[in-house]
C-alpha positions in Angstrom: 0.0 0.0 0.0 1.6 3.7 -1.0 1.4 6.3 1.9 0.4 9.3 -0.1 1.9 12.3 2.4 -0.6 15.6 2.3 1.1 18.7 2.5 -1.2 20.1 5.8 -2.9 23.2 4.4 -2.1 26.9 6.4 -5.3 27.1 7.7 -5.5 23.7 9.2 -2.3 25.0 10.7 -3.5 28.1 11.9 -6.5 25.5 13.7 -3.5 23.2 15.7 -2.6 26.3 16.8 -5.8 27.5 17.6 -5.3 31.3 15.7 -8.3 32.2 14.6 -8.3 35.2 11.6 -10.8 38.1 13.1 -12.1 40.2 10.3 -9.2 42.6 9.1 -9.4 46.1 11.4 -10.2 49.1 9.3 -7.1 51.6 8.5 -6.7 53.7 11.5 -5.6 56.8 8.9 -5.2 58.0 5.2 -3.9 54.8 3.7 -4.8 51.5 2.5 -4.0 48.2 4.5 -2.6 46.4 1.5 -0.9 46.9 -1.9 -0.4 44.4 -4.8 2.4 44.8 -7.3 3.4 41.8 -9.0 4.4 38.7 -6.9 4.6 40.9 -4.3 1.7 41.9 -1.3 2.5 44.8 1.0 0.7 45.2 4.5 0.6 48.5 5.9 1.3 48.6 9.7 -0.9 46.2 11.7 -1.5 47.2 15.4 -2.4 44.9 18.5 -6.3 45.7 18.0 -9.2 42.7 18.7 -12.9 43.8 18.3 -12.4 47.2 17.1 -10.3 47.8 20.6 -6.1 47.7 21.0 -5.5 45.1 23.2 -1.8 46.1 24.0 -1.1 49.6 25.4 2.0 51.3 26.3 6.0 51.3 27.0 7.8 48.7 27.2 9.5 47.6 30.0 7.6 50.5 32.1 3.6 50.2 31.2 4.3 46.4 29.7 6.7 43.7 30.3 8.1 42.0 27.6 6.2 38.5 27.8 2.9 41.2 27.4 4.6 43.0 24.6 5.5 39.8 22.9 1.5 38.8 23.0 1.0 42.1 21.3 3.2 41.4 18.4 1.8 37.5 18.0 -1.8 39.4 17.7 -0.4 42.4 15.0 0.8 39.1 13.1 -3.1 37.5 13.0 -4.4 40.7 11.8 -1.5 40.8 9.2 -2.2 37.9 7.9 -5.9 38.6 8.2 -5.3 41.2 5.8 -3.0 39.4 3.6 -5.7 37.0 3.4 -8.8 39.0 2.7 -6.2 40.2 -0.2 -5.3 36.7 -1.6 -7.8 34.9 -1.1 -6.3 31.4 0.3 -3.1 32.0 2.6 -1.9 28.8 0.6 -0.8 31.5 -1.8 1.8 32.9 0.2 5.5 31.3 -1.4 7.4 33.8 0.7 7.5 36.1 3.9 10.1 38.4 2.4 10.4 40.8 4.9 8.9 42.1 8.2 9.5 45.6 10.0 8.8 45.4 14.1 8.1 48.2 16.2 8.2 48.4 19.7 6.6 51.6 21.8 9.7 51.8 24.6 11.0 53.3 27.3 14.0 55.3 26.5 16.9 52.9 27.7 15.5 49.8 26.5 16.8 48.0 24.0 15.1 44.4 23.8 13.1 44.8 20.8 14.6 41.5 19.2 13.3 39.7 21.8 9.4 41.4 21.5 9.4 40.8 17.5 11.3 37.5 18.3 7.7 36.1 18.6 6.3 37.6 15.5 9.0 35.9 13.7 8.8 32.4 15.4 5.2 32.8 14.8 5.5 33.2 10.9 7.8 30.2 11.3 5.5 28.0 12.7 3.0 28.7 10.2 4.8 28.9 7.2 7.7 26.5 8.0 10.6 27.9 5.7 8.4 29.9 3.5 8.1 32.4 6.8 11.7 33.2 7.4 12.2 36.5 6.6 14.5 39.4 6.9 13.5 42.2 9.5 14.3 45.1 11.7 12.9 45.7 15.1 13.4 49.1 16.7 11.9 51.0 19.9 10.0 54.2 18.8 8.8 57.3 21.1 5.4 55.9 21.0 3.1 54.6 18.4 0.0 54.9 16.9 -3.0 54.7 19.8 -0.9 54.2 22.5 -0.3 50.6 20.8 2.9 48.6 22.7 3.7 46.7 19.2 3.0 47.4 15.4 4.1 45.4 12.2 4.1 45.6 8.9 5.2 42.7 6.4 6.1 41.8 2.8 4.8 38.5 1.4 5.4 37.1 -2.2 2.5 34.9 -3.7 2.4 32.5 -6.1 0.1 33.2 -9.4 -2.5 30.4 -9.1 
């Protein structure tokens, strides 16, 4: 008897991990939460915000500790790939996470961001397997839109069919 292997499908991975993709938040500004051009899908900044509200507020280490910050950037990656998904239709799609860009609202002298937008990364990973490894920064800012302790933005490449 041949053992035909199935390739398991992103959104029965996203169900193992029980991630659930909310409805994409509306733009909080004057731009659009996703561009197309080419191979290439761009996803304007995605902050920590379930149900309409952000989740995440505040500095990091002094209003949120790291382990909180880091929940904050595993939510900005849902809603990132919520909107990469409303955009592509089947997350299957995705052949690449090219690249990823991490901000963390923090205090003045910290300087652990890595470790915050560590979990965005290892997040991608898990989903994605190779296709999510990605290049990056992750850098503290003076604050951030709405108070919000994490925001992301991301670069995906997707295959034609």
């Amino acid at each position: 008897m041949i053992h035909k292997i199935s390739k398991i499908m992103i959104d029965e991975k996203l169900a193992l991990l029980n991630i659930s993709l909310p409805t994409p938040p509306k733009p909080a500004g004057s731009y659009i939460p996703v561009v197309r051009t080419g191979n290439l899908v761009f996803v304007s900044g995605q902050i920590p915000v379930r149900e309409g509200k952000v989740e995440f507020q505040g500095k990091v280490p002094t209003d949120v500790s790291i382990d909180i910050a880091q929940q904050a950037a595993k939510l900005c990656i849902i809603n990132v790939l919520s909107q990469l998904k409303t955009e592509v239709g089947n997350l299957d799609r995705v052949s690449r996470i090219v690249r990823m860009s991490g901000f963390v609202n923090s205090a003045g002298d910290f300087f652990e961001q890595p470790k915050i937008i560590n979990a965005a990364s290892d997040l991608l990973f898990e989903i994605f397997g190779e296709k999510g490894r990605h290049s990056r920064i992750a850098v503290g800012a003076a604050s951030l839109p709405l108070n919000s302790t994490v925001e992301i933005d991301l670069v995906a490449e997707i295959s034609q069919s």
